[in-house]
PDB file of N, CA, C and O in Angstrom, chain B, residues numbered from 101:
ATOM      1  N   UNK B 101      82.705 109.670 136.382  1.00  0.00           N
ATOM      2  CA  UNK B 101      83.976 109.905 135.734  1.00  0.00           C
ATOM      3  C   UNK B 101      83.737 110.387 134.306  1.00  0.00           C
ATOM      4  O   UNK B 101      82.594 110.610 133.909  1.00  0.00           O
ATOM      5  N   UNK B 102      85.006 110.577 133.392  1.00  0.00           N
ATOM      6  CA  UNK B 102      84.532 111.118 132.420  1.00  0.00           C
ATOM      7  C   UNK B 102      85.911 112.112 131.851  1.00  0.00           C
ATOM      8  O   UNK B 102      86.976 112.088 132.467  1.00  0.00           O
ATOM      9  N   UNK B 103      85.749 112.818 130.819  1.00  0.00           N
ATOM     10  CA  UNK B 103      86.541 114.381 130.447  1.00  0.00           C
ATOM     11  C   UNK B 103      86.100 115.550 130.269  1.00  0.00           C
ATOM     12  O   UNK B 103      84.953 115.717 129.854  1.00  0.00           O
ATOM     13  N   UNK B 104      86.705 116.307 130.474  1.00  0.00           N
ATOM     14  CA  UNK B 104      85.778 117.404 130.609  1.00  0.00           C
ATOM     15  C   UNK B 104      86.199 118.085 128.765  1.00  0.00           C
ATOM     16  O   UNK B 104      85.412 118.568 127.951  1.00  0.00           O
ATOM     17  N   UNK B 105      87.395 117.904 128.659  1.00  0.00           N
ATOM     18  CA  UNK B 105      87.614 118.270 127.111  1.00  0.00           C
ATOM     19  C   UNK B 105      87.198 117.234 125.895  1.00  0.00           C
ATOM     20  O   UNK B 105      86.758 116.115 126.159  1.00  0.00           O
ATOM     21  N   UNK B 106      87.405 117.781 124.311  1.00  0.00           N
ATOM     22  CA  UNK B 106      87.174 117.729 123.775  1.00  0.00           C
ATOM     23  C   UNK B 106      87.310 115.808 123.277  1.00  0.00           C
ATOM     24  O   UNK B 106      86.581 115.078 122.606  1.00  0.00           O
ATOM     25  N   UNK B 107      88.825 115.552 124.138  1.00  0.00           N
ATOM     26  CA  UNK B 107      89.598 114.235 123.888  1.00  0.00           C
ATOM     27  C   UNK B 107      89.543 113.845 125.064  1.00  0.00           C
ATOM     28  O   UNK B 107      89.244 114.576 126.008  1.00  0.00           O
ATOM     29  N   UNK B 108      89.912 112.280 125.169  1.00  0.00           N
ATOM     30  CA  UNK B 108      90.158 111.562 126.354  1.00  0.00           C
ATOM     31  C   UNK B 108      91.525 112.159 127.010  1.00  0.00           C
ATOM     32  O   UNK B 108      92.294 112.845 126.336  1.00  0.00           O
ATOM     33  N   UNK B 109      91.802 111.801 128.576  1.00  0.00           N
ATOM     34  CA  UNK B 109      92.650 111.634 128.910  1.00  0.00           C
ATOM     35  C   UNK B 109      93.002 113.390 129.772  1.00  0.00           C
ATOM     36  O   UNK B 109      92.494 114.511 129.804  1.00  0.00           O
ATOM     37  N   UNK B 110      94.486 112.464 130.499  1.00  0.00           N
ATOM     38  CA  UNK B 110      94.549 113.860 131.071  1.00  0.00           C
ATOM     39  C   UNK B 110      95.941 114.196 131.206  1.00  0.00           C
ATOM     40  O   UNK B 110      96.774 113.314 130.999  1.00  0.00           O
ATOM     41  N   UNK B 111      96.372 115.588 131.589  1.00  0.00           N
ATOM     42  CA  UNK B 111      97.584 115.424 131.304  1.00  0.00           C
ATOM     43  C   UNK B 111      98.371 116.970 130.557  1.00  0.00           C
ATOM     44  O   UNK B 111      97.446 117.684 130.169  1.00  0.00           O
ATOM     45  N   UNK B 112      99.217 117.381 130.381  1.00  0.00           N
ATOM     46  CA  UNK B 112      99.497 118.836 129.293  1.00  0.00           C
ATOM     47  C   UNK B 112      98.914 118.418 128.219  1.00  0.00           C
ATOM     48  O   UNK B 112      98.246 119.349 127.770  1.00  0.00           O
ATOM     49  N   UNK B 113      98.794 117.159 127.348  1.00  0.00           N
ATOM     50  CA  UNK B 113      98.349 117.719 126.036  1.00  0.00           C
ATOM     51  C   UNK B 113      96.804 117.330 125.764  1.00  0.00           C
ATOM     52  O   UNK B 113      96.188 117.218 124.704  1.00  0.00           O
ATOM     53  N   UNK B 114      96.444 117.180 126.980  1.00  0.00           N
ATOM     54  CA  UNK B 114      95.238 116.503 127.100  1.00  0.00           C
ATOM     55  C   UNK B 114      93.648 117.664 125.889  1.00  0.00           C
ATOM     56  O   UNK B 114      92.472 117.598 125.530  1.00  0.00           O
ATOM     57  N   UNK B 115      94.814 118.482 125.807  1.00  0.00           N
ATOM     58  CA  UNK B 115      93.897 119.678 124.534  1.00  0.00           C
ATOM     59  C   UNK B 115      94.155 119.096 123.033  1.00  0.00           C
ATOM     60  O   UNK B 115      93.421 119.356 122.079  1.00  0.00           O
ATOM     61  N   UNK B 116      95.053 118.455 122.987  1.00  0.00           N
ATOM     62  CA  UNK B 116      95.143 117.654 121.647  1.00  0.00           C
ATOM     63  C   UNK B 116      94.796 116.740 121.190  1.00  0.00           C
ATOM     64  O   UNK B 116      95.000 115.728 121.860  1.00  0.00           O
ATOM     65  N   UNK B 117      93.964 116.527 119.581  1.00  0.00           N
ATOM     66  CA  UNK B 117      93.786 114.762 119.784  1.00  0.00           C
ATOM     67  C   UNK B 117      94.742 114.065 120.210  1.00  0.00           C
ATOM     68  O   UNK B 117      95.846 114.471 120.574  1.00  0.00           O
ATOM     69  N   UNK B 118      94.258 112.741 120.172  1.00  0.00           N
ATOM     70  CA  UNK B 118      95.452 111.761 120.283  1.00  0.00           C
ATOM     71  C   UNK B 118      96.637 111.884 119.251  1.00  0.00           C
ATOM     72  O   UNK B 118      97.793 112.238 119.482  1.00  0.00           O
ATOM     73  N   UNK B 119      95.923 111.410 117.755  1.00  0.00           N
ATOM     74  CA  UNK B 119      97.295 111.352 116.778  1.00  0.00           C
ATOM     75  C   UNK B 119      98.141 112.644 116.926  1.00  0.00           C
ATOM     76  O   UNK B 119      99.135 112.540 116.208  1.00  0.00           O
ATOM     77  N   UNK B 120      98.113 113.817 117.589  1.00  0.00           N
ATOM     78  CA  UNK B 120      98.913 114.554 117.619  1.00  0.00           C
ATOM     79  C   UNK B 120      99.789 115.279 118.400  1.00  0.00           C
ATOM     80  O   UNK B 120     100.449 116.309 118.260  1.00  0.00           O
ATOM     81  N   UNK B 121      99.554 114.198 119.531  1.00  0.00           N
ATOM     82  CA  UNK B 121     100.035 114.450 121.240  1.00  0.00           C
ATOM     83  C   UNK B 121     101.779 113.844 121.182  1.00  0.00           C
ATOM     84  O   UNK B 121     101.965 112.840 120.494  1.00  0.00           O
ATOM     85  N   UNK B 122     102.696 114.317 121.726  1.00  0.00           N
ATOM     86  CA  UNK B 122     104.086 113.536 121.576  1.00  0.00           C
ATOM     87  C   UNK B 122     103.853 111.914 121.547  1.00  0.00           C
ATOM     88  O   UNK B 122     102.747 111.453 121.829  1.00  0.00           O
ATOM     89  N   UNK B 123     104.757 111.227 121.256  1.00  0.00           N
ATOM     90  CA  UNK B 123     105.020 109.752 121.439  1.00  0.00           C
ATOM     91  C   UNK B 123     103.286 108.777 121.018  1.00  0.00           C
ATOM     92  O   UNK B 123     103.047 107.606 121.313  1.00  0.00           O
ATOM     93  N   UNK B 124     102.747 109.341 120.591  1.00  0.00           N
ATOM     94  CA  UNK B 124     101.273 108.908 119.847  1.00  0.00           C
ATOM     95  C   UNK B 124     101.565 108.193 118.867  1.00  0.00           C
ATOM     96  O   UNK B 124     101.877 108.946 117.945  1.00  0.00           O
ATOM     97  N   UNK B 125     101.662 106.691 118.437  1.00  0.00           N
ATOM     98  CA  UNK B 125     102.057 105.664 117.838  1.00  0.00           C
ATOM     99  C   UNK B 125     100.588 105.019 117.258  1.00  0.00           C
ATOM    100  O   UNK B 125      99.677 104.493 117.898  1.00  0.00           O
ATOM    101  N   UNK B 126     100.716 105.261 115.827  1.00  0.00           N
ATOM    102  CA  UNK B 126      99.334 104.687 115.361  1.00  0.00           C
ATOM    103  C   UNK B 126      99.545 103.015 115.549  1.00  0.00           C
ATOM    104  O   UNK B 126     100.549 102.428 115.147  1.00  0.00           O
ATOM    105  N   UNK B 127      98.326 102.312 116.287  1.00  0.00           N
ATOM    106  CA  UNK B 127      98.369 100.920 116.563  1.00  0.00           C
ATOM    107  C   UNK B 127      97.554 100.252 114.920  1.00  0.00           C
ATOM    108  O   UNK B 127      97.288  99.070 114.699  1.00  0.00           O
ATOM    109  N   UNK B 128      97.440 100.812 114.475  1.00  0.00           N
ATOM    110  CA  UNK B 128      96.633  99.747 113.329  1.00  0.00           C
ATOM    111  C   UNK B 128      94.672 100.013 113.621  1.00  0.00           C
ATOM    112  O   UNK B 128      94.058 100.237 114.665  1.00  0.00           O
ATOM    113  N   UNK B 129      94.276  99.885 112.447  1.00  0.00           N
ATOM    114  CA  UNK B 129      92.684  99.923 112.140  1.00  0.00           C
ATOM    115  C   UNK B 129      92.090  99.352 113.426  1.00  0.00           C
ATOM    116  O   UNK B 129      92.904  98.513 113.811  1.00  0.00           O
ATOM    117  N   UNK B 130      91.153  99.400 114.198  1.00  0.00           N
ATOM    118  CA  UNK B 130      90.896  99.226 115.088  1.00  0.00           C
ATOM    119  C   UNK B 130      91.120  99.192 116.393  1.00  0.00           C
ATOM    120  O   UNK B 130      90.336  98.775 117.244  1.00  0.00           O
ATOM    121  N   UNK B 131      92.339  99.691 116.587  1.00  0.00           N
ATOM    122  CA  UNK B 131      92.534  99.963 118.023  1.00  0.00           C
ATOM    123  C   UNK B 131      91.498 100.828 118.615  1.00  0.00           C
ATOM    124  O   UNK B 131      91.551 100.658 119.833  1.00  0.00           O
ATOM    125  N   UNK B 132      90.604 101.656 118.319  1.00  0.00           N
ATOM    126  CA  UNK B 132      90.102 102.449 119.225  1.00  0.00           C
ATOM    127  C   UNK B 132      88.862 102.703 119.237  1.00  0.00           C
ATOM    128  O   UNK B 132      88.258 103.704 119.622  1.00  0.00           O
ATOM    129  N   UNK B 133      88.430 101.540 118.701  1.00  0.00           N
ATOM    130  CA  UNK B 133      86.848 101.612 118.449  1.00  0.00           C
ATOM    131  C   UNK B 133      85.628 102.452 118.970  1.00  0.00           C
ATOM    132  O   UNK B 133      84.742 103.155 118.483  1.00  0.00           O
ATOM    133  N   UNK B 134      86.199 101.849 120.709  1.00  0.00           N
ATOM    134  CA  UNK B 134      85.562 102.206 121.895  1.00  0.00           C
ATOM    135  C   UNK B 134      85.235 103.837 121.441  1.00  0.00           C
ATOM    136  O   UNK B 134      84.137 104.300 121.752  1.00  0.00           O
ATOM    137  N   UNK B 135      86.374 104.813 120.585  1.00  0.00           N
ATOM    138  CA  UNK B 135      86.440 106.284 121.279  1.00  0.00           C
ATOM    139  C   UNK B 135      85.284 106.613 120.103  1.00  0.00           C
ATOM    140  O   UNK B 135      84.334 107.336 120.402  1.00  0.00           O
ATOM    141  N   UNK B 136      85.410 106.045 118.743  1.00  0.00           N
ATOM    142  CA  UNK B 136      84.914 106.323 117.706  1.00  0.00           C
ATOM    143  C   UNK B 136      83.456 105.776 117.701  1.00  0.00           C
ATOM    144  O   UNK B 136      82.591 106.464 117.160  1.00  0.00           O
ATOM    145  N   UNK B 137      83.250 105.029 118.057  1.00  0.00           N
ATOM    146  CA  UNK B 137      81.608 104.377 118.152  1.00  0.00           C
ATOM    147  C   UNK B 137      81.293 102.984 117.549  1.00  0.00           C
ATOM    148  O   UNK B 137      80.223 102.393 117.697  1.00  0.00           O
ATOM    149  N   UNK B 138      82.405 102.519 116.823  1.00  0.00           N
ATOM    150  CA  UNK B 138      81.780 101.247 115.678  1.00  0.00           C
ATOM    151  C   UNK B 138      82.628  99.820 116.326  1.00  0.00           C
ATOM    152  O   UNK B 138      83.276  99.942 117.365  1.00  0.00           O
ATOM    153  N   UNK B 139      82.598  99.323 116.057  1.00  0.00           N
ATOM    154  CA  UNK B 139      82.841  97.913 116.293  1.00  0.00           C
ATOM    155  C   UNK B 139      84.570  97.759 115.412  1.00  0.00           C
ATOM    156  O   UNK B 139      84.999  98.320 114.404  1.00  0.00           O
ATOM    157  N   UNK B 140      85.143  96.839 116.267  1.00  0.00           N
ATOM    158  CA  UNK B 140      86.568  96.703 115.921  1.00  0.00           C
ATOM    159  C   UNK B 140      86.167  95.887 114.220  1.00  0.00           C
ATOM    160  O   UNK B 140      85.106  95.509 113.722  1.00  0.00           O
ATOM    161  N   UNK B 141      87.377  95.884 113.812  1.00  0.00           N
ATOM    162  CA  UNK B 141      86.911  94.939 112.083  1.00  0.00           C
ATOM    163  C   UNK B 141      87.162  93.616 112.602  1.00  0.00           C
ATOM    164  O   UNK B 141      87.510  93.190 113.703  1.00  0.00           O
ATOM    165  N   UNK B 142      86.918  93.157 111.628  1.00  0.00           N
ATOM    166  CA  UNK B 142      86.536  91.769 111.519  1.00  0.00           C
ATOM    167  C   UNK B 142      87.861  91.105 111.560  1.00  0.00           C
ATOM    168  O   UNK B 142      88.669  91.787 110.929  1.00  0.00           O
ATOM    169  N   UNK B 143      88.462  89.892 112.128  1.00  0.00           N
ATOM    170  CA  UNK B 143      89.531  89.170 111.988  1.00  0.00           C
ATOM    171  C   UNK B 143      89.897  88.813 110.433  1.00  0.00           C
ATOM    172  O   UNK B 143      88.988  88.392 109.718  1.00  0.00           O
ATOM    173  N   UNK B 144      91.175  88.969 109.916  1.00  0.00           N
ATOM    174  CA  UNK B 144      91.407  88.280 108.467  1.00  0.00           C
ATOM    175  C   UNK B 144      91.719  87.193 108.571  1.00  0.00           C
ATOM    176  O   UNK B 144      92.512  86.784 109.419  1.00  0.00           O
ATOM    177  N   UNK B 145      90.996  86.317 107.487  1.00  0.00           N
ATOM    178  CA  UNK B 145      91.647  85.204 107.497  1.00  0.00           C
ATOM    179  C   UNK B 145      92.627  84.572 107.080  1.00  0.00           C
ATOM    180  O   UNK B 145      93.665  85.073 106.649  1.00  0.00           O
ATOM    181  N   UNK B 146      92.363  83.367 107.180  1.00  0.00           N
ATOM    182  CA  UNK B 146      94.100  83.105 106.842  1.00  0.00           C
ATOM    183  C   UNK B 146      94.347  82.534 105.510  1.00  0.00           C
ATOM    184  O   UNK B 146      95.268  81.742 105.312  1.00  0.00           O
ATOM    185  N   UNK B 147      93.460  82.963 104.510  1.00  0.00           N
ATOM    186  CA  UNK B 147      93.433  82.515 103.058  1.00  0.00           C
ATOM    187  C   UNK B 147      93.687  84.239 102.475  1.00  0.00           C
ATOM    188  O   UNK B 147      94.277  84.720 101.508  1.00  0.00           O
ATOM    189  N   UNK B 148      93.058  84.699 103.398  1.00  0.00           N
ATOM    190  CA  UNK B 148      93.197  86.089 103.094  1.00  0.00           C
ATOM    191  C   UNK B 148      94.834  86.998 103.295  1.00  0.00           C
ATOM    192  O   UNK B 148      95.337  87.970 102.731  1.00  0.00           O
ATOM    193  N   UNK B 149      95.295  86.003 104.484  1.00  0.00           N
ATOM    194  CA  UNK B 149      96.246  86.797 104.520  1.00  0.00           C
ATOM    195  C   UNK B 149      97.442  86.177 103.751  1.00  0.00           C
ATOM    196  O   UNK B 149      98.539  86.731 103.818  1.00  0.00           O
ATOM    197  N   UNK B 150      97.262  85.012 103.001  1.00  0.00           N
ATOM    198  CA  UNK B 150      98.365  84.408 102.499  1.00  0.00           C
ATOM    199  C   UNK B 150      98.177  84.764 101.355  1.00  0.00           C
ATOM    200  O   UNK B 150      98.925  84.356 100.466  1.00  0.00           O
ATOM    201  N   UNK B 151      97.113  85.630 101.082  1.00  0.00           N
ATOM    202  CA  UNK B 151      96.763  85.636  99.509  1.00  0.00           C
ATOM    203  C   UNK B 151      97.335  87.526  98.977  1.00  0.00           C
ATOM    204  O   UNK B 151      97.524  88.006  97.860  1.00  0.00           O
ATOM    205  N   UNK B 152      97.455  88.161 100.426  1.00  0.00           N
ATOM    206  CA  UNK B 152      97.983  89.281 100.363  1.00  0.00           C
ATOM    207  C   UNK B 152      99.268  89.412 100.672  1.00  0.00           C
ATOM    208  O   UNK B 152     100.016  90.321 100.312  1.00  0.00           O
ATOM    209  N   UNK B 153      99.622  88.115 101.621  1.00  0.00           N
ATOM    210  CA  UNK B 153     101.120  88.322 101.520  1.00  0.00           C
ATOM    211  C   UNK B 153     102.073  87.596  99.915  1.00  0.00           C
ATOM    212  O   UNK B 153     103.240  87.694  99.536  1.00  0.00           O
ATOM    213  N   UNK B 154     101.281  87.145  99.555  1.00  0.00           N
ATOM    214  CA  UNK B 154     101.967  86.405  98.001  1.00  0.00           C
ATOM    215  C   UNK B 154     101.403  87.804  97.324  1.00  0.00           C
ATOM    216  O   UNK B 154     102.190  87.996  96.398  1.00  0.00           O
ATOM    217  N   UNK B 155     100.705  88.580  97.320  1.00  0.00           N
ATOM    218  CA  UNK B 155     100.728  89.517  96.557  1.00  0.00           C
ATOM    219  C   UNK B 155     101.957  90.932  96.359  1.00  0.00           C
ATOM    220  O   UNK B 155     102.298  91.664  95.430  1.00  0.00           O
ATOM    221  N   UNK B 156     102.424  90.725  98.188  1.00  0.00           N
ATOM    222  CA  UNK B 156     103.237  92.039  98.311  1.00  0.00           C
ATOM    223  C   UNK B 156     104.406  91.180  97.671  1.00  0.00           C
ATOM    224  O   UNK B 156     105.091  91.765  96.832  1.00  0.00           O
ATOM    225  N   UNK B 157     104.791  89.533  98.039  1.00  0.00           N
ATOM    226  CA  UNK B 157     106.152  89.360  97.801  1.00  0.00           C
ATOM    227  C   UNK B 157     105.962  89.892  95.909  1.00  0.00           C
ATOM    228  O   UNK B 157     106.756  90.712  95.448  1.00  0.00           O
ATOM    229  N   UNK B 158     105.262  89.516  95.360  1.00  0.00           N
ATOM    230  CA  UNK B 158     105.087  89.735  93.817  1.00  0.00           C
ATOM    231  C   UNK B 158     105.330  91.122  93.694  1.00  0.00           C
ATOM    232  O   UNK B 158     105.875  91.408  92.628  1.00  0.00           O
ATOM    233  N   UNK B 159     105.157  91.836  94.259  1.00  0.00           N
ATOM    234  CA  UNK B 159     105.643  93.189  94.204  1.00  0.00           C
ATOM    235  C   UNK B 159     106.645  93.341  94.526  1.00  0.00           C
ATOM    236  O   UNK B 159     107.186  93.960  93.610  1.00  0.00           O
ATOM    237  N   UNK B 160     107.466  93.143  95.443  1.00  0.00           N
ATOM    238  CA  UNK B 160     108.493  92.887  96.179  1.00  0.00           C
ATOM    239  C   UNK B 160     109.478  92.877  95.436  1.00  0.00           C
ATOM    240  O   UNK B 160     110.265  93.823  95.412  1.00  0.00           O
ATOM    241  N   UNK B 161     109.683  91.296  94.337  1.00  0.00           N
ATOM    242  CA  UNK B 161     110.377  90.587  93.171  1.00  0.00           C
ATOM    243  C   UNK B 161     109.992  91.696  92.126  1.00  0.00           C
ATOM    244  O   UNK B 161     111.113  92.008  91.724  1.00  0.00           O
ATOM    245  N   UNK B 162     109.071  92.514  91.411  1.00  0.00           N
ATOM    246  CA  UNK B 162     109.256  93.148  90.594  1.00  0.00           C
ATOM    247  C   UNK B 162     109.804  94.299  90.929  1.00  0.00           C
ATOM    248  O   UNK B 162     110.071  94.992  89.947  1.00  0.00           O
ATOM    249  N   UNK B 163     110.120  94.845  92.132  1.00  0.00           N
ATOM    250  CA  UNK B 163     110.946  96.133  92.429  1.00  0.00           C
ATOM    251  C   UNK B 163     112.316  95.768  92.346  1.00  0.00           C
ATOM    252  O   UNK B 163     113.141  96.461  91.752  1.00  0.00           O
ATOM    253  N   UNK B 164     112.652  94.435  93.066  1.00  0.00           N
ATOM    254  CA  UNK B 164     113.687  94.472  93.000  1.00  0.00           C
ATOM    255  C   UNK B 164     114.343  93.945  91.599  1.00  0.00           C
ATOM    256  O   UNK B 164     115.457  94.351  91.267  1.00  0.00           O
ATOM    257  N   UNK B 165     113.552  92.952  90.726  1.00  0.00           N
ATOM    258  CA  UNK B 165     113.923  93.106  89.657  1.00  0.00           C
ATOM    259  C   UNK B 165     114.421  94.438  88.859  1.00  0.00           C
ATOM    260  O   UNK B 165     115.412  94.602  88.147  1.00  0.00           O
ATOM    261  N   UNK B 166     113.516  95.210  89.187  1.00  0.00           N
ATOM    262  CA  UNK B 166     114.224  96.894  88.512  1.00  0.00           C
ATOM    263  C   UNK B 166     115.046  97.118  88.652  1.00  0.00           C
ATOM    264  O   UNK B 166     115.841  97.237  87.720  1.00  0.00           O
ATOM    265  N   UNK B 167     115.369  97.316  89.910  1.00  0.00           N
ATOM    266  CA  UNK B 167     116.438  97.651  90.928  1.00  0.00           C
ATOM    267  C   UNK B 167     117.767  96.760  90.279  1.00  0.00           C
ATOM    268  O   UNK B 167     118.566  97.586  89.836  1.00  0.00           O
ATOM    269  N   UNK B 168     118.223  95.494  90.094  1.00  0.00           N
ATOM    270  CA  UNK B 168     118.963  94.808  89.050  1.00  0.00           C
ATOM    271  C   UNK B 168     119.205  95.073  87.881  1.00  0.00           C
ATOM    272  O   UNK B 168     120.324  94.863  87.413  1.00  0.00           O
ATOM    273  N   UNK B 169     118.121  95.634  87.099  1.00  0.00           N
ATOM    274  CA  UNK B 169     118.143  96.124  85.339  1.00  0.00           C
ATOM    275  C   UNK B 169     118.856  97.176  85.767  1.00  0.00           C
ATOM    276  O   UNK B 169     119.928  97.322  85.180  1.00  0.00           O
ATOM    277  N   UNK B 170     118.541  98.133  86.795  1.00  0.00           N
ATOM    278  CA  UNK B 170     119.238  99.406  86.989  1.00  0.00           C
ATOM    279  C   UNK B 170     120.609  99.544  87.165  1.00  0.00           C
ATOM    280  O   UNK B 170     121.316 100.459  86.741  1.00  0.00           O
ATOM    281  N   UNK B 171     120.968  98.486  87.880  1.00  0.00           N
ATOM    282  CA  UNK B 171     122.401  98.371  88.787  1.00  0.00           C
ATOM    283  C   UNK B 171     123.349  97.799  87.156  1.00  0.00           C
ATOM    284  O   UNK B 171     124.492  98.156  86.873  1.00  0.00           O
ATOM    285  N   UNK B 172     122.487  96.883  86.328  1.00  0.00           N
ATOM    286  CA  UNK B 172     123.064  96.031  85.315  1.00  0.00           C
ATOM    287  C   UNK B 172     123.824  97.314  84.195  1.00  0.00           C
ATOM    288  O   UNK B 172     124.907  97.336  83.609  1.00  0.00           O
ATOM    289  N   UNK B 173     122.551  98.395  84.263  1.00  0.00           N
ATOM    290  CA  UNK B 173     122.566  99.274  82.965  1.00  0.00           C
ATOM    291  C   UNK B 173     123.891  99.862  83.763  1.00  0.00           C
ATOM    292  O   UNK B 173     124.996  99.751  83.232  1.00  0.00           O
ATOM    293  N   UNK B 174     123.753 100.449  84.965  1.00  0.00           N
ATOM    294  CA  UNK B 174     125.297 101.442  85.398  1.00  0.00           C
ATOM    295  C   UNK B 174     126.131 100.893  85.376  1.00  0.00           C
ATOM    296  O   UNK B 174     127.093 101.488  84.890  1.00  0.00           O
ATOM    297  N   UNK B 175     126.410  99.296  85.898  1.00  0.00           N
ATOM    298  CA  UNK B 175     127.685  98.072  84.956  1.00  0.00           C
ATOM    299  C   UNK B 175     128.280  98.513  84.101  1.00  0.00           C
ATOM    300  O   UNK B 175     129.459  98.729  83.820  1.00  0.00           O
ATOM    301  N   UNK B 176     126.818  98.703  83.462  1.00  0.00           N
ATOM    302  CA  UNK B 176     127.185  98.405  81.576  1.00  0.00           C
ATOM    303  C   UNK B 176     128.082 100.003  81.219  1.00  0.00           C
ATOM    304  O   UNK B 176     129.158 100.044  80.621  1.00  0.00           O
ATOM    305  N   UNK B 177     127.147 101.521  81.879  1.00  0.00           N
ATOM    306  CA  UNK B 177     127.695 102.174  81.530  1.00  0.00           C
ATOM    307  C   UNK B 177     129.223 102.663  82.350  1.00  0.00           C
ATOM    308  O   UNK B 177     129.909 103.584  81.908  1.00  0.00           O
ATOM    309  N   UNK B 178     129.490 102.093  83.251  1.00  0.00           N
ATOM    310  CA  UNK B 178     131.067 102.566  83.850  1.00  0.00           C
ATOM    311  C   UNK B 178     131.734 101.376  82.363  1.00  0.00           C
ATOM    312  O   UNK B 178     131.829 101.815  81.217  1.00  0.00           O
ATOM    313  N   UNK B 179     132.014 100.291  82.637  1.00  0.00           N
ATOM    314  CA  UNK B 179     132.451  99.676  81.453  1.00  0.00           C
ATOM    315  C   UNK B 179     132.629 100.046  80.281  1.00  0.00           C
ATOM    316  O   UNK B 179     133.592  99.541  79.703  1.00  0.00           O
ATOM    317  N   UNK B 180     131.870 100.937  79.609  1.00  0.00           N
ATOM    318  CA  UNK B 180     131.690 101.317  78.825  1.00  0.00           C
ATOM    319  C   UNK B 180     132.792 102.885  78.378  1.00  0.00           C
ATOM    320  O   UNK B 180     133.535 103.286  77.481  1.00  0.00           O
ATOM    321  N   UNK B 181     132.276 103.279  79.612  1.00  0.00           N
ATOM    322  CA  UNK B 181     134.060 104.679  80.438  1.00  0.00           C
ATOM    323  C   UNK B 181     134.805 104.102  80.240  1.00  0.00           C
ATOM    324  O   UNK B 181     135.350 104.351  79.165  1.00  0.00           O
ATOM    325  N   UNK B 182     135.374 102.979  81.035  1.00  0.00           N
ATOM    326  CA  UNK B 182     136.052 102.518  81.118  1.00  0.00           C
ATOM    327  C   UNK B 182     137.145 101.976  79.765  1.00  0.00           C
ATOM    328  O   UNK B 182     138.342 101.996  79.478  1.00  0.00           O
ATOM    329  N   UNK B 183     136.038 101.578  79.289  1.00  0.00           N
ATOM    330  CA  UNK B 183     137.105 100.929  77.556  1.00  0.00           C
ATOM    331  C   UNK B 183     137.304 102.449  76.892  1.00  0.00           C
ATOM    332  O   UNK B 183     138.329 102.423  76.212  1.00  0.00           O
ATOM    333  N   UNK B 184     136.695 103.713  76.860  1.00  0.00           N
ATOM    334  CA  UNK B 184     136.758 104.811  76.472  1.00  0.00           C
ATOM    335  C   UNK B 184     138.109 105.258  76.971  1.00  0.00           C
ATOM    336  O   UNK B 184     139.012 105.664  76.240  1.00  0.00           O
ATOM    337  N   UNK B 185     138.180 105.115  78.638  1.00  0.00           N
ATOM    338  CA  UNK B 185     139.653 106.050  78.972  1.00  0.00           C
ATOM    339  C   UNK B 185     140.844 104.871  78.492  1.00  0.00           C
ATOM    340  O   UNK B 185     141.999 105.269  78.342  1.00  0.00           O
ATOM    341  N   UNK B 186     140.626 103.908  78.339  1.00  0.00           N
ATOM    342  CA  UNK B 186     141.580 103.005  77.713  1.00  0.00           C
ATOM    343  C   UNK B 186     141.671 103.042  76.306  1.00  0.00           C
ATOM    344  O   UNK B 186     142.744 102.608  75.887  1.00  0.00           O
ATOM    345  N   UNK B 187     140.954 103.388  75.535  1.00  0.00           N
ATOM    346  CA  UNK B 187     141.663 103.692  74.473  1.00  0.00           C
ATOM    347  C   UNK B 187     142.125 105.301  73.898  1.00  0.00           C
ATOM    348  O   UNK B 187     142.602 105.530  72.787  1.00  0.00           O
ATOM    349  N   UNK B 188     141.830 106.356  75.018  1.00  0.00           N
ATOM    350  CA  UNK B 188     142.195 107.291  75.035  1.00  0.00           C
ATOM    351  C   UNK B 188     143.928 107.145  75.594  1.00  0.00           C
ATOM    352  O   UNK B 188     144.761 107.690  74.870  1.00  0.00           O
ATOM    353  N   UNK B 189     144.318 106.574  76.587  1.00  0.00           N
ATOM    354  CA  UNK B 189     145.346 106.266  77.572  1.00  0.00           C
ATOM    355  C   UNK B 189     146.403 105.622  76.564  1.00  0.00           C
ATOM    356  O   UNK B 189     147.603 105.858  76.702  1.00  0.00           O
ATOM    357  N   UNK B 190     145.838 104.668  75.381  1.00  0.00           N
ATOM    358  CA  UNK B 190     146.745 104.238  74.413  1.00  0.00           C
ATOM    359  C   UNK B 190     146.992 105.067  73.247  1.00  0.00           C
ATOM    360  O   UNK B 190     147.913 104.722  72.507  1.00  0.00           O
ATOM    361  N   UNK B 191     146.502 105.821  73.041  1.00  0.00           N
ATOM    362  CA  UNK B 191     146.540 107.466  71.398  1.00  0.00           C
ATOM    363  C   UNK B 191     147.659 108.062  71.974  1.00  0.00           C
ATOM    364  O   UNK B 191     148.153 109.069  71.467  1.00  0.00           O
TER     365      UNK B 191
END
């Protein structure tokens, strides 16, 4: 058994790599070891992964902090219209 082309598999797009065949869904770093030659990675652990997920939420909280200063400042500036067409509305 085997392929006779360039990529696995068979089929119409069987002339294309994978990542570029319809409905081709990247699975994450190691799915495909087998095609590439090396060994899947290593499992993360779980100090590791709590230590990267407290890192994204920290990112997370400073975007959305922005995102608040931003929303606060356009508050500030409709309000700011606002007392403008009101004391135009009273002249």
């Amino acid at each position: 058994m085997g392929w006779w082309g360039p990529y696995p598999g068979r089929g119409p797009w069987r002339h294309l790599p994978p990542w570029e065949r319809p409905g081709w869904v990247f699975r994450g770093r190691g799915w495909c070891w087998w095609y590439w030659g090396y060994r899947p990675y290593q499992p993360v652990t779980e100090a590791e992964a709590l230590r990267s997920y407290k890192e994204w939420l920290e990112r997370y909280i400073k975007g959305v902090e922005g995102e608040v200063a931003a929303v606060k400042e356009e508050i500030k500036r409709v309000e700011d219209r606002l007392k403008e067409l009101e004391k135009a509305g009273k002249s």
